[in-house]
C-alpha positions in Angstrom: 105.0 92.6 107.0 103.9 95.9 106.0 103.7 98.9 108.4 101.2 101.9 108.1 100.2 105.2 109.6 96.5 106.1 111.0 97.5 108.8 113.4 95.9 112.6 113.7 98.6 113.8 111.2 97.0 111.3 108.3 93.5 112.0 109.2 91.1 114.8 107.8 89.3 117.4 109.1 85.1 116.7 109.6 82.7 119.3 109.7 79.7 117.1 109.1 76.4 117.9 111.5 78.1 121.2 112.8 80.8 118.7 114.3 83.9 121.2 115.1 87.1 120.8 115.8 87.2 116.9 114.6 90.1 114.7 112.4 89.0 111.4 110.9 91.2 108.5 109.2 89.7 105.8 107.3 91.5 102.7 108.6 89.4 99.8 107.1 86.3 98.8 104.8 85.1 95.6 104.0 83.2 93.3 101.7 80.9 93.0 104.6 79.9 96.2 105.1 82.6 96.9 108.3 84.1 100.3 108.6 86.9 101.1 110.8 87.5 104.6 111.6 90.2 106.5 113.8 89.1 109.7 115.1 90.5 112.8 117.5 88.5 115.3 119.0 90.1 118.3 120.0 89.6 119.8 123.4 85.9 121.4 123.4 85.6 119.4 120.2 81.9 118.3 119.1 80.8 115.8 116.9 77.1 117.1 115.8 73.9 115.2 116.5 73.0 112.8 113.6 71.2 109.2 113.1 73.5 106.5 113.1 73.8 105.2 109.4 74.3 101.9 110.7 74.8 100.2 114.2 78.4 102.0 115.6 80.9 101.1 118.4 82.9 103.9 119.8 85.6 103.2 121.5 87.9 105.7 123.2 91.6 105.1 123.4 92.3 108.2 125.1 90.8 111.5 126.7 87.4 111.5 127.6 83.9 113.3 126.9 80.2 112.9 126.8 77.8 111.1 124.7 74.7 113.3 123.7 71.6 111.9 122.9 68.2 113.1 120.9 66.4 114.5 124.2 70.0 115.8 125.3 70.9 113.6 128.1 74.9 112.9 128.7 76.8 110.0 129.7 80.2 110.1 130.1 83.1 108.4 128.3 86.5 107.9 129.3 89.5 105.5 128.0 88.7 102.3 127.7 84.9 102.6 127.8 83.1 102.0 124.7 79.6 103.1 123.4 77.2 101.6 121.4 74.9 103.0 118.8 71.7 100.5 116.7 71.4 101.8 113.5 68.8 105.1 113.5 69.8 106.4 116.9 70.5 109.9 117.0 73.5 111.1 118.8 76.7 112.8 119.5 79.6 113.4 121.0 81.7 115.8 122.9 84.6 116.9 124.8 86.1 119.5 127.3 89.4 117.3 127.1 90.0 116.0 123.9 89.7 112.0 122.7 90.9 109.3 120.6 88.8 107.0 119.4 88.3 103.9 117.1 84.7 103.3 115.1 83.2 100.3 114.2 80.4 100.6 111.8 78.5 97.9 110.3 76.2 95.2 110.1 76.2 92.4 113.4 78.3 94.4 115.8 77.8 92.5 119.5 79.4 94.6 121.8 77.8 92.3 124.5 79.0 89.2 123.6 82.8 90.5 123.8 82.3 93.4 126.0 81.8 93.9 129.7 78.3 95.8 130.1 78.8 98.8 132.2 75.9 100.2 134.4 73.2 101.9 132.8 73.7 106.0 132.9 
């Protein structure tokens, strides 16, 4: 066995699409085109609008926030929620609080067939 570190203090800071106050840590990429991410968003924190460059889960470990999208309608995110991006759509994310989150990014994501579907915003 083999241990490793993908906390905030191995991460990086992002300052991609005006995002502020952001930390990412690469965790994983695969031959199949999955990338795993770990990010933290600092409280008022803001992870600039931009397309998706494939289809994305978000899901928060901690904290909470908002999801913005391309007409600039929010839906709140808390721990243990999850959103879900196609490929394309515009968004981003913010938060008052501060959040921890893992990404997935890749090809054949289906939240829905291992997720439980919350109510539309």
């Amino acid at each position: 066995m083999q241990r490793y570190r993908f906390d905030h203090a191995t991460g990086q800071p992002v300052n991609a699409y005006g995002s502020r106050g952001l930390v990412a840590r690469a965790v994983q990429h695969t031959p199949a085109r999955l990338v795993v991410t770990s990010l933290w968003l600092e409280p008022a924190g803001e992870i600039g609008l931009h397309d998706a460059p494939m289809d994305q889960l978000f899901l928060v470990v901690e904290g909470g926030g908002w999801s913005l999208d391309a007409d600039g309608r929010r839906t709140a995110v808390t721990a243990g929620e999850a959103l879900f991006w196609h490929a394309g759509e515009r968004h981003g994310i913010a938060s008052d609080r501060g959040l921890a989150a893992l990404v997935l990014e890749g090809e054949g994501l289906e939240p829905d067939a291992h997720l439980q579907r919350l109510e539309e915003a």
